[in-house]
C-alpha positions in Angstrom: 0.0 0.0 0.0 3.0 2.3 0.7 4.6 1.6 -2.3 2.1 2.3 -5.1 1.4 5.4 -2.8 5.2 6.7 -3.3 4.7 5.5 -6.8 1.5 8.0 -7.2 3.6 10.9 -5.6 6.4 10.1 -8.0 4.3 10.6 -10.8 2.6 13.8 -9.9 5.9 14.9 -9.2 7.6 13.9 -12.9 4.3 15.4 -14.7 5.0 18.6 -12.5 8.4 19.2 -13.2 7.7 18.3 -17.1 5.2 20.6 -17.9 7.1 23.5 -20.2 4.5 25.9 -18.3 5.7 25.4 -14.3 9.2 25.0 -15.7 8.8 28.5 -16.9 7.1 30.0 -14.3 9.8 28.7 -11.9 12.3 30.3 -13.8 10.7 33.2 -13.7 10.0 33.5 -10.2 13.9 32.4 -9.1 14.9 35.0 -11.5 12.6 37.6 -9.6 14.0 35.9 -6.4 17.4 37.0 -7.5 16.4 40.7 -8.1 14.9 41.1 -4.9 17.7 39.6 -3.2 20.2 41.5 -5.2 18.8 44.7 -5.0 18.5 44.8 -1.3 21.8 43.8 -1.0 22.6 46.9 -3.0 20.4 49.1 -1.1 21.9 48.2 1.9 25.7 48.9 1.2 24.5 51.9 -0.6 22.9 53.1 2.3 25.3 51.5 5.0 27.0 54.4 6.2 30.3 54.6 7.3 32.9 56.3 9.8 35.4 59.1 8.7 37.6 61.6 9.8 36.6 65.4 9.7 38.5 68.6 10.6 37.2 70.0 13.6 38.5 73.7 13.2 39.7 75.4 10.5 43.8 73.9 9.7 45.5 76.2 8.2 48.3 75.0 5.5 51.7 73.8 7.2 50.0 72.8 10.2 50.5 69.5 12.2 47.3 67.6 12.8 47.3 66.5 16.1 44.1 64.2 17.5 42.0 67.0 19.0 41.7 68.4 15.7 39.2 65.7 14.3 36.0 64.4 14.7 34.5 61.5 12.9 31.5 61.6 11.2 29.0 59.0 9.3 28.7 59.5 5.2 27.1 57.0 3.0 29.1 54.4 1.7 28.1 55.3 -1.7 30.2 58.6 -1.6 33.1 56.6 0.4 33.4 53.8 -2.2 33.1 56.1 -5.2 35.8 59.1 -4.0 39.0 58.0 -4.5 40.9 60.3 -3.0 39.1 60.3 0.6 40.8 59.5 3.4 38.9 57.2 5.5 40.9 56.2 8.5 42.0 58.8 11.5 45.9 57.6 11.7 46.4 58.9 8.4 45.4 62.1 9.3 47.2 62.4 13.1 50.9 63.8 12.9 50.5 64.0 9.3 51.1 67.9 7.7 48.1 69.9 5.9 49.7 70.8 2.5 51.6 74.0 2.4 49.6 74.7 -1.1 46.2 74.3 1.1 44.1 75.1 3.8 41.0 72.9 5.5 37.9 74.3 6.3 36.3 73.5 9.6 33.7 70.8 9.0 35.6 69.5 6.5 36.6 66.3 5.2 40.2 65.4 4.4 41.5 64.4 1.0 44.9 62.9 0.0 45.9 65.8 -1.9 45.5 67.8 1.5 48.0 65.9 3.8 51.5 65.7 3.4 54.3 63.8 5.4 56.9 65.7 7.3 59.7 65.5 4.5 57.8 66.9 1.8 57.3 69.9 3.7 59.7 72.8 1.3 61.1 73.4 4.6 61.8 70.1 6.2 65.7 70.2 5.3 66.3 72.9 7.8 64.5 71.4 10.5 66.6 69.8 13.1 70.1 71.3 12.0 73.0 71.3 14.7 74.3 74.5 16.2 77.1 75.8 14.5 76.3 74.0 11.0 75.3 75.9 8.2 73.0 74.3 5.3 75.0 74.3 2.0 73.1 74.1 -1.5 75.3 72.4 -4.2 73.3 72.6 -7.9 73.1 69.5 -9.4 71.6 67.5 -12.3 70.1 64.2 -13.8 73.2 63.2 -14.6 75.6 64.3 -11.4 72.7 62.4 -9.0 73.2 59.4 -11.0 70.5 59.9 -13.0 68.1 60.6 -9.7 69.6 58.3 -7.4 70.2 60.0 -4.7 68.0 61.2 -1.7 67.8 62.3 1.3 69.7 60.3 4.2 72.3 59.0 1.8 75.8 59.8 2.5 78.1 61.0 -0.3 81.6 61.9 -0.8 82.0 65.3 -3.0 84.9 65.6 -5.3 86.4 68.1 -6.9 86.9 68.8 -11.2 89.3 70.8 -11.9 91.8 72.9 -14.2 95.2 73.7 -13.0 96.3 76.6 -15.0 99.2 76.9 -12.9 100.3 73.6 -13.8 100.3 73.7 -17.4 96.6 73.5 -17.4 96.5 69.9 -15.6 93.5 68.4 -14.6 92.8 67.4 -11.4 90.8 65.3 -9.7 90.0 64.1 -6.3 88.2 63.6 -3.1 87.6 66.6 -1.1 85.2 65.7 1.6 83.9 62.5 2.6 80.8 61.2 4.6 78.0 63.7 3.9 74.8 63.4 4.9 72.5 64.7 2.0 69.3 66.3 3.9 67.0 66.9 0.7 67.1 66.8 -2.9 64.9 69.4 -4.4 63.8 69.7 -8.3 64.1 73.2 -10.0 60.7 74.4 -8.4 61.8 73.9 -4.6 59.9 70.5 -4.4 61.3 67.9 -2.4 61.9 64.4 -4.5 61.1 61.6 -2.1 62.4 57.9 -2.3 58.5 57.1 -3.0 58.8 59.6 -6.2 56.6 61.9 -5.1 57.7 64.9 -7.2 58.2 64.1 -10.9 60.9 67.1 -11.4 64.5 66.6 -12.5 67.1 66.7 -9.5 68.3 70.9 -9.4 70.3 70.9 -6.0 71.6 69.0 -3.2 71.2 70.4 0.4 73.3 69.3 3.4 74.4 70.4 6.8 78.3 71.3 7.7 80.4 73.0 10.2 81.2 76.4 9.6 84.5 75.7 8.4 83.3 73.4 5.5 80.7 75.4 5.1 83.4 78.6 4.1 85.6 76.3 2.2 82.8 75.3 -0.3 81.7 78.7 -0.8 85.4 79.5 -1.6 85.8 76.8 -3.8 82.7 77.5 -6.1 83.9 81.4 -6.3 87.4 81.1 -7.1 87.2 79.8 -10.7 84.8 79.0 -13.3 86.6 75.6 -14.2 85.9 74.5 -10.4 83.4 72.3 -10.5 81.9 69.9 -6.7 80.8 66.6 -7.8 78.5 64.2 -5.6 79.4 60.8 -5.5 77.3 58.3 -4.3 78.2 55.1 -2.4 76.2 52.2 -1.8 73.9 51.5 0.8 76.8 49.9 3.5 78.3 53.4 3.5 75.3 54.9 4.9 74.8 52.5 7.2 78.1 52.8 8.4 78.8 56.7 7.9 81.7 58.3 9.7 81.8 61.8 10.6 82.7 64.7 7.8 86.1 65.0 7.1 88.7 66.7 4.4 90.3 63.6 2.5 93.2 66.1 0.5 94.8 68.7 2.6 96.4 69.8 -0.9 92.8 70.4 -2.4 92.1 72.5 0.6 95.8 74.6 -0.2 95.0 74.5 -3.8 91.5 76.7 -2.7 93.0 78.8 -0.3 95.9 80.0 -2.1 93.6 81.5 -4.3 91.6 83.7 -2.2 92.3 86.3 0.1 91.6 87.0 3.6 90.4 90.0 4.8 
């Protein structure tokens, strides 16, 4: 009795499923299923909102953003997801710089374009310098920097080109000082160029620190002839790491500068 009662279910069953009409209908209604389901999925992300960062008070450009300048404040997720250049997250906001081409408003909200780090500030280099040194700006290009190699917290050597007219002309050569700690590279326009490439200028000048007496002794040595020429020379990464402190490596370059200028 059990059986030819399964047997009668089975049948209704196959007739079901093989009329072209439910199949149909089915289809239809599991595609409708799927537009439901889809679009409330969509509604809800769209209308999900979401926590960001806002600028309390007005920030004027150059300024460090310290916590109790920002809020945070719910946007829809929409505007989130579809501005790329929102910044969504409070740490990178705190102790980061507002741009010194920019101000932010108060009520704000931040934008990548809008904060800086600390060493692409124009100013950064001359932050932090020793007493008693004195920042020295050696011009530079593509090809002297190693065709843009070097950057700030590299140590170089700087060498000196030559012409010895007193000597026939002669060229010379040769280390002058050694184990200088390069604190920014700018391009032509003041910008800073980062390791992370972050200005796309050409290399114009080097900046670094020195005592006073290194400091005079450059100046004298780009002043005293036009065939005088201070070349950078970069090392690898193991003389960085193991930098000494500045020193003059020819005590004859030094004579050959100050015999040409006068004291006063």
């Amino acid at each position: 009795m059990i059986s030819k009662k399964k047997t009668t279910a089975n049948g209704i069953i196959k007739r079901f499923v093989g009329n072209k009409n439910t199949v149909t209908i089915l289809g239809i209604l599991a595609c409708i299923a799927t537009l439901i389901i889809g679009y409330n999925w969509r509604v809800k992300i769209a209308t999900n909102p979401v926590t960001v960062p806002y600028a309390k008070q007005t920030l004027a450009s150059r300024t460090l953003i310290t916590s109790d300048m920002v809020g945070k404040i719910k946007i829809s997720s929409t505007y989130s997801s579809t501005a790329d250049n929102l910044i969504l997250h409070e740490q990178d906001v705190v102790n980061k710089y507002v741009s010194y081409k920019t101000s932010i408003p108060k009520g704000s909200l931040f934008y990548k374009e809008q904060i800086i780090e600390a060493e692409e500030m124009p100013d950064y280099a001359f932050s932090n310098i020793p007493d008693g040194y004195t920042i020295f700006s050696l011009k530079v290009d593509k090809k002297s920097t190693f065709y843009n190699s070097v950057r700030a917290g590299d140590y170089i050597d700087l060498y000196i080109l030559a012409n010895d007219e007193e000597n026939d002309g002669r060229i010379i050569y040769s280390k002058f000082i050694e184990s200088i700690r390069v604190l920014a590279v700018k391009d032509s326009a003041g910008n800073n160029i980062l390791k992370n490439g972050l200005s796309n200028g050409e290399p114009s000048e080097l900046l670094f620190a020195v005592e006073e007496y290194y400091y005079v002794l450059l100046m004298k040595s780009q002043f005293i002839d036009r065939d005088v020429e201070i070349l950078p020379l970069l090392r690898n990464a193991q003389y960085t790491k193991e930098a000494n402190q500045v020193n003059i490596s020819s005590s004859d370059l030094v004579d050959f500068i100050e015999d040409r200028c006068t004291e006063l």
